[in-house]
C-alpha positions, 0 to 999 in steps of 0.5 A: 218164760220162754225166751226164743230166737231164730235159731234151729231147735230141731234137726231137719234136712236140708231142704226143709233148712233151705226153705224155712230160711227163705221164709222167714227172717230173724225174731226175738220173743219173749213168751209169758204165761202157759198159754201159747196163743195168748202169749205169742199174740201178746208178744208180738203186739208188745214189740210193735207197740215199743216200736221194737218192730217198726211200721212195714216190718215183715214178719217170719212166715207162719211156718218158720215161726212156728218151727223155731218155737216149737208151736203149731202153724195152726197157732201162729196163723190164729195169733197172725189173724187176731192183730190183723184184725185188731190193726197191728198187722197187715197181711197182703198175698205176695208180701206177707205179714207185715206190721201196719203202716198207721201204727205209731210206735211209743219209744221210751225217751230217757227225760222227755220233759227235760230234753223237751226245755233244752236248745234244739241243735240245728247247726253244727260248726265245731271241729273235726267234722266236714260236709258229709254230702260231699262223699264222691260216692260216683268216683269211689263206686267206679274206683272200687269197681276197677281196684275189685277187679283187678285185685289179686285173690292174695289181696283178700287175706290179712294183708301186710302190717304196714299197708298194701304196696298198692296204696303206698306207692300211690302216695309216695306219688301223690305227696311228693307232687302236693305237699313235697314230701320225700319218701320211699314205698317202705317208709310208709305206714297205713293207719286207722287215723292221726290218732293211731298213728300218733299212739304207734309213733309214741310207742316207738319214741318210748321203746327208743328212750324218748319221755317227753313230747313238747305241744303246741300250747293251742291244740286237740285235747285228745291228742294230748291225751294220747300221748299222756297215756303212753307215758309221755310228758307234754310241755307247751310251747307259745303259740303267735301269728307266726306259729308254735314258739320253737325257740322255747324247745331249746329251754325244755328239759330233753324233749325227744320230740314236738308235735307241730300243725306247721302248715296250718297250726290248729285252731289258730290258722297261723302257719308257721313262719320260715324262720321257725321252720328252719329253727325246728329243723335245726334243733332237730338235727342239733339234738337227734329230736323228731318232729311230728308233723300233723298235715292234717289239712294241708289240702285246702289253700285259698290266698297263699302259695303252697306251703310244702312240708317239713318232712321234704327238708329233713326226712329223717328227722320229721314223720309226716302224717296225712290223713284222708278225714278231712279230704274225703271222708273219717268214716274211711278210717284211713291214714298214712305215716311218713316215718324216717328209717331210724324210727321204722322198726320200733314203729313196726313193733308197735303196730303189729302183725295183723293189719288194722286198716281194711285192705279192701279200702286200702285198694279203692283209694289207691285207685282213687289216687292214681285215676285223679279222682282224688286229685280233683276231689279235692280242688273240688273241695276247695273251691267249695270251701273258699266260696263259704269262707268269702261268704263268712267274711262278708256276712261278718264285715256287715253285720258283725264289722267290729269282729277280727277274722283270722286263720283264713289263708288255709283250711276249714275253720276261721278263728272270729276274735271277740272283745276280752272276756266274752267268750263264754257268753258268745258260746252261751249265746249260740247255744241257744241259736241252736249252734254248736261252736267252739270257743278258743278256751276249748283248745288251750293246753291245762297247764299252760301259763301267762307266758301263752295269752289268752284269746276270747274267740270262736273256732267256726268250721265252716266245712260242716254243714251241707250247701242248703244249711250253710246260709242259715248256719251263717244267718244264726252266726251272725246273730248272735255276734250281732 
């Protein structure tokens, strides 16, 4: 067998290099059997017919092809000729070889007949994902087009471990104005996402002594699981219409921390009340506790003034996190910690020397910020967003009017309560529709007892489809709560 890639074989000069390199493109064949002809041409004809070469794909030019195999010209354009003829391959002057448009590609499936039985998705409203057509790909283009520009060549190296000063200042601007947190440049981190942010943060607690880490009961399992896997033990605390239970931190055994969602717990929607947010700060104080404060949505508000941070009562017992995976886009991987002087050195140690988030995007959403783009972006977004919760909340009072909504004050999901033991049916029931739910049960912590209840009910984001599918993830929806 005689196994060949595009790579130079022989030593050329340059120019003959240059021009080879502007004739050719990257191939990988596999060559069987003694004779070239025959094997070439029935490589080749393999590769289309699996698909591995695409209809329109171009071929190398006879004579890159035939220096990297170390073969005659004479032998590529023979084999060239035979496909051409034989309709795996078209050749037009101009556009080279090219594999013929009418072909259709057999590519292996893994269980076909299987897969064929199964439920087709065709509408996706479970967590974590939002409307990907809403990028504002025209606003970034021209933020990144202006931060390019007036970049500094220093900009273009590994960058500070912590983040560009560009982007903190912009944020500690943006935070303080929209969610009222207090923070200087220096105390701002730029991560790769909340769950990088909370694996640093958790190393930091570690190195300072700190075991355990109280949760709330209703949560994201990987968060969990992020914080298990630094060691750390994760107790649950209740969770109500008024928020995380943190009163029961104070019957814990010398949690060091606790991770809340108090602007809008997730799933449940229910913001926490001002009477715990108080008690949490106090408890804080009283115990040299931090809390973890996940913001991770705090953008998005329709029926209720603003609920401010906790990190703005107590910046040096509370790390904020924001993130810009709900409000622009996860595929930015971009992220900021608030963190409190005492912490800022373990959390230091803990990210590294090297930064982790790329620079260049640190630039462009830093102009993104400080131009307004974002800001309007974001109310956007929103008003997006409340027009497809007040059309959630219609098609539910008429045909679904027995099913209780709640956690829509904020955010990007409701919580559509179902009678006691009927989840798993619900959630069978959408599988079928082709729609992709969560189910409260999802969310709950493995070792949570009787003290938290638990509640049949669907978590429906509804900020994951694009505008045209929404009517018909709606109409899905509502047949099978129907």
């Amino acid at each position: 067998m005689q196994v060949t890639s595009i790579h130079m074989v022989k030593a050329r000069t340059t120019s003959s290099i240059d021009e080879l390199a502007r004739a050719g493109v990257d191939l990988h064949l596999e060559l069987q059997g003694s004779r070239l002809r025959a094997g070439l041409t029935e490589a080749l004809r393999e590769a289309v017919r699996s698909g591995r070469l695409a209809p329109n794909t171009r071929l190398p030019a006879s004579r890159a092809l035939a220096s990297d195999l170390g073969i005659a010209r004479s032998t590529v354009t023979t084999c060239y000729s035979e496909l051409v003829e034989e309709g795996w391959l078209t050749a037009r002057h101009g556009s080279g070889t090219r594999v013929a448009e009418r072909v259709q590609p057999r590519r292996p499936t893994i269980e076909d007949s299987s897969a064929m039985s199964r439920p087709r998705t065709t509408h996706v409203l479970g967590p974590g994902a939002v409307d990907f057509a809403e990028f504002p790909r025209g606003p970034w283009l021209a933020a990144a087009r202006r931060a390019l520009s007036a970049a500094p060549h220093s900009a273009f190296g590994y960058g500070d471990p912590l983040g560009r000063m560009e982007l903190r200042s912009a944020l500690v601007d943006y935070l303080a104005r929209v969610r009222g947190v207090y923070a200087d440049p220096e105390q701002i981190v730029i991560t790769s996402g909340f769950h990088h942010g909370l694996v640093m943060v958790a190393r930091a607690l570690t190195a300072q002594g700190v075991g355990t880490v109280a949760v709330e009961g209703y949560g994201l399992d990987i968060y969990r699981a992020a914080l298990v896997d630094e060691g750390m033990s994760i107790p649950p605390l209740g969770v109500d219409e008024r928020g995380a239970r943190v009163d029961e931190l104070t019957t814990m055994k010398d949690p060091g921390a606790v991770l809340l969602t108090p602007a809008h717990q997730f799933p449940t929607g229910f913001a926490l009340s001002t009477e715990r947010r108080a008690a949490v700060l106090d408890w804080a104080r009283n115990r040299g506790a931090f809390i973890l404060e996940d913001d991770y949505d705090g953008e998005f508000r329709y029926d209720r003034k603003p609920v401010g941070s906790l990190q703005g009562l107590d910046p040096e017992h509370v790390v904020y996190f924001g993130t810009a995976s709900k409000s622009v886009a996860p595929a930015l991987r971009l992220a900021w910690m608030v963190v409190p002087e005492s912490l800022l050195p373990a959390v230091a140690a803990a990210k590294g020397r090297v930064e982790t988030v790329s620079v260049l995007d640190q630039l462009i959403f830093a102009d993104f910020v400080t131009s307004g783009a974002f800001d309007r972006h974001v109310r956007g977004r929103r008003h997006n967003y409340r027009r497809r919760r007040d059309e959630l909340i219609d098609a539910l009072a008429k045909n679904a009017p027995e099913i209780q909504v709640q956690g829509m004050a904020a955010g990007l999901q409701a919580v559509l309560v179902l009678p006691a033991g009927t989840e798993a049916v619900a959630l069978r029931a959408a599988a079928r529709k082709g729609l992709i739910v969560s189910g409260m049960a999802e969310f709950r912590h493995p070792t949570a007892g009787p003290e938290l209840p638990r509640q049949d009910a669907l978590v429906v984001n509804f900020s994951s489809v694009s505008d045209s599918a929404w009517p018909g993830a709606l109409d899905a929806l509502c047949t099978v709560l129907r």
